[in-house]
C-alpha positions as CSV (number, residue, x, y, z in Angstrom):
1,X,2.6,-229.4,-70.6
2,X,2.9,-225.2,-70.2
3,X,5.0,-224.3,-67.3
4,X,3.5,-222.1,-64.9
5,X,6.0,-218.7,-64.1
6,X,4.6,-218.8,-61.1
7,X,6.2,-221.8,-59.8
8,X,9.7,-220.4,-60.7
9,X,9.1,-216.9,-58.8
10,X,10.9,-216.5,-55.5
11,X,7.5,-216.4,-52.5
12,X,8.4,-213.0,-51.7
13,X,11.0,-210.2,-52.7
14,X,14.1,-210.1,-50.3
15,X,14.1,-207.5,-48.2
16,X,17.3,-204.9,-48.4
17,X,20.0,-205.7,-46.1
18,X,21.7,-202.1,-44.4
19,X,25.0,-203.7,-44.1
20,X,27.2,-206.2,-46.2
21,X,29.8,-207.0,-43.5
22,X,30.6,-207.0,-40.2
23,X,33.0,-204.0,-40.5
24,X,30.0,-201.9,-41.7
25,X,27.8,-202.6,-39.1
26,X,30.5,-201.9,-36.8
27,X,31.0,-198.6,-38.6
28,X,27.6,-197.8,-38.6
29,X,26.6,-198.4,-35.1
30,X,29.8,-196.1,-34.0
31,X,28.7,-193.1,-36.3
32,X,26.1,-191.8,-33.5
33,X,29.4,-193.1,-30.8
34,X,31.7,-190.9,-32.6
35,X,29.9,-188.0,-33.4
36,X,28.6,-187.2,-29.9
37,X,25.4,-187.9,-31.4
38,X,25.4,-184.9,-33.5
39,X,24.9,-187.5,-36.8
40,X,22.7,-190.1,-34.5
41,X,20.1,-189.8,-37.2
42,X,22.5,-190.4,-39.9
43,X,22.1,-193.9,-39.9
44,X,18.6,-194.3,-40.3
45,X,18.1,-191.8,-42.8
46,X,20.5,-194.0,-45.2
47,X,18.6,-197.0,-44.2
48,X,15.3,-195.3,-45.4
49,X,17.2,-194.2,-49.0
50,X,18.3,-197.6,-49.1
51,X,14.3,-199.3,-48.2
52,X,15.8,-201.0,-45.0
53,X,13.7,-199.2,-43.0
54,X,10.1,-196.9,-43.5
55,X,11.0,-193.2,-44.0
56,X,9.0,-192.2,-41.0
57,X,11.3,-194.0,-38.8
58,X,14.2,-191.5,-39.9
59,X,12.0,-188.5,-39.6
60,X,11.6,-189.5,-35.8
61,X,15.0,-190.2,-35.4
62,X,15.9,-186.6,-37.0
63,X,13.3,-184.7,-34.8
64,X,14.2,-186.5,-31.5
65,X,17.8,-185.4,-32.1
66,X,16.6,-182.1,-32.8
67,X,14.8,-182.0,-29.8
68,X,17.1,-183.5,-27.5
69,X,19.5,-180.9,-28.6
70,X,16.8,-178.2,-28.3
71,X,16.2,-179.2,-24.9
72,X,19.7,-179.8,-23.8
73,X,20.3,-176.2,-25.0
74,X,17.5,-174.7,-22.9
75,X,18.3,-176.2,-19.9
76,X,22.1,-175.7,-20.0
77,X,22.8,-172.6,-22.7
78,X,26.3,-172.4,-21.7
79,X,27.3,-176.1,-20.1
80,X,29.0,-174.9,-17.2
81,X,26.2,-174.5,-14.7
82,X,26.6,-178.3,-13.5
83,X,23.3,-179.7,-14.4
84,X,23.5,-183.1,-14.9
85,X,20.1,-183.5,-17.0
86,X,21.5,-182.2,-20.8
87,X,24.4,-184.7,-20.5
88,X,22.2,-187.6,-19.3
89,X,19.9,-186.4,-22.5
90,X,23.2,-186.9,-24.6
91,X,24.3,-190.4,-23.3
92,X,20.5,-191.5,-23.8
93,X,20.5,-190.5,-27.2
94,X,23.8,-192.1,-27.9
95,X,23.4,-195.1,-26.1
96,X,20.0,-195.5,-28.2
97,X,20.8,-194.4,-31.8
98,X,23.5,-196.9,-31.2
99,X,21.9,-199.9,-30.5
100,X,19.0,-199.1,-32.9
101,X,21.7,-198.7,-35.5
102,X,23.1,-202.4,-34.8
103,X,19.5,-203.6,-34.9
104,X,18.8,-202.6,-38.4
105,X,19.1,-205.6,-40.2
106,X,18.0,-208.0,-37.1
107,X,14.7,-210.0,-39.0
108,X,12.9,-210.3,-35.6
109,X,12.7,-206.8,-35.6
110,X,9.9,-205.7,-37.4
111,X,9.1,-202.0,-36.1
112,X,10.0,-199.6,-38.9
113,X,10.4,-202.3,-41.5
């Protein structure tokens, strides 16, 4: 009796995991924390080098943190005038590349993936 190879094939290829331990993911979801969300992109452009995630999802990571900057720097060229709306901008783009970030490797997310 000839063995089919198809029987012995995993159902479908396992997709890439972002990070191999708790301490990485902890790491990883700080990184956007810690830098003030200058690197807020940071994560999800090693996620798309490393197939976690589709490259477009990187590329609107890196232009909404352009742009938040952009538009923080219009509003408030010099950050003493006491607007409140750059800063908000800043915590909003923190608060969200962080949580994305510690989302990467949740399976019931599927956006991206």
């Amino acid at each position: 009796m000839a063995s089919n190879p198809y029987f012995n094939q995993p159902l479908a290829p396992a997709r890439p995991h972002m990070y191999n331990t708790t301490l990485a993911k902890v790491i990883w979801t700080l990184v956007p924390i810690v830098t003030i969300g200058l690197a807020a992109a940071v994560p999800f452009v090693v996620a798309a080098v490393k197939g976690v995630v589709k490259p477009w999802l990187a590329v609107v990571y890196v232009v909404a943190e352009i742009a938040v900057f952009s538009v923080a720097m219009a509003i408030s060229p010099t950050g003493d005038d006491g607007n409140p709306f750059p800063g908000f901008l800043m915590v909003l783009l923190i608060i969200t590349a962080a949580t994305h970030a510690a989302l990467l490797d949740n399976d019931k997310i599927s956006i991206g993936k």
